[in-house]
C-alpha positions in Angstrom: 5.8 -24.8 -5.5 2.8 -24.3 -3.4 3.1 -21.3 -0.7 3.1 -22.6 2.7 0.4 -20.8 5.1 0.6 -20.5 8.8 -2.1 -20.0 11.0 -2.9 -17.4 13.4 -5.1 -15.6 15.7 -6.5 -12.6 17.1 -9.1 -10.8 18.4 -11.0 -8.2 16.4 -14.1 -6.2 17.2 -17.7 -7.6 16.2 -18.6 -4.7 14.2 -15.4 -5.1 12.2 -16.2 -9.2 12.3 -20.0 -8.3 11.0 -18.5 -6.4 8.3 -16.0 -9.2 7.5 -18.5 -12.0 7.3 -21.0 -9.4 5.0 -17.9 -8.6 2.4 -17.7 -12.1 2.0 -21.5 -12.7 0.9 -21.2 -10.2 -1.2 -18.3 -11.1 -3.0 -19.0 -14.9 -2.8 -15.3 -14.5 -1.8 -14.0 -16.8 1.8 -13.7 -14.9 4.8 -9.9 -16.1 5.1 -9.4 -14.7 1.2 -10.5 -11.1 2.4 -9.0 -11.2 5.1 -5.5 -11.9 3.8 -6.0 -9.7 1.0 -6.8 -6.9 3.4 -3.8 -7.4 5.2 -1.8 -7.6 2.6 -2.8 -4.2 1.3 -2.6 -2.8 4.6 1.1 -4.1 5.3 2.2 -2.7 1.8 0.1 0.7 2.2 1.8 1.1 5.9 5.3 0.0 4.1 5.0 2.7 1.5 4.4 5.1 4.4 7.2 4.6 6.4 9.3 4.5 3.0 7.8 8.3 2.7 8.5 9.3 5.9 11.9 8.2 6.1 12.4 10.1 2.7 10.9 12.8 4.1 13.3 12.9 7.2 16.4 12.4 5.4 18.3 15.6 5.5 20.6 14.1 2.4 17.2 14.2 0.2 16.4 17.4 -1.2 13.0 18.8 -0.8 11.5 20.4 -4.2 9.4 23.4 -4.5 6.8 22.9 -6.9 8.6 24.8 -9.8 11.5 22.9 -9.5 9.0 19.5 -9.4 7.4 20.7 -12.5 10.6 21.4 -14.4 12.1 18.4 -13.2 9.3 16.6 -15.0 9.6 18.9 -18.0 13.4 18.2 -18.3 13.1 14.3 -17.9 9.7 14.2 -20.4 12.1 16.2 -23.0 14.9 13.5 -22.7 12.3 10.7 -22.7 10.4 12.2 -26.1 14.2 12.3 -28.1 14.6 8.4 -27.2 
C-alpha cells in the first residue's frame, strides 16, 4: 500500500533555502526528496538523543567506569566466541 503524504509549511532562512535548492542540483535529487530525508534523519538523530539522556538521568541505570565497560565487553565477546 502506497504511504499517504501530507503537506505542510514553514518558513526557513534563504541561506538555508540556497543551500537546499544547490543539494538538489547536485544530487539531481527533488528539493522535497532532500528535504524529507533531512528531516527524517534529524527526527531520529534528536530521538536517539533524548533516548541517551533519559538513560543517562535514570538513577536505576548504572553508570560504568571504563574498566568495567571494557570487561563487560570482554565477558560477553568470551560467551559469544563458545556459541
Amino acid at each position: 500500500m502506497a504511504s499517504k503524504n501530507t503537506v505542510i509549511s514553514g518558513r526557513i532562512p534563504a541561506e538555508l533555502k540556497a543551500r537546499l535548492d544547490e543539494a538538489a542540483k547536485l544530487t539531481q535529487r527533488s528539493q522535497n526528496f532532500l528535504f524529507e530525508q533531512a528531516l527524517s534523519y534529524y527526527l531520529d538523530e534528536l530521538l536517539d538523543l533524548q533516548i541517551a539522556k533519559d538513560r543517562l538521568n535514570d538513577p536505576a541505570d548504572k553508570l560504568l567506569t571504563l574498566e568495567e565497560f571494557s570487561n563487560e565487553l570482554s565477558d560477553t565477546s568470551e560467551v559469544i566466541g563458545k556459541k
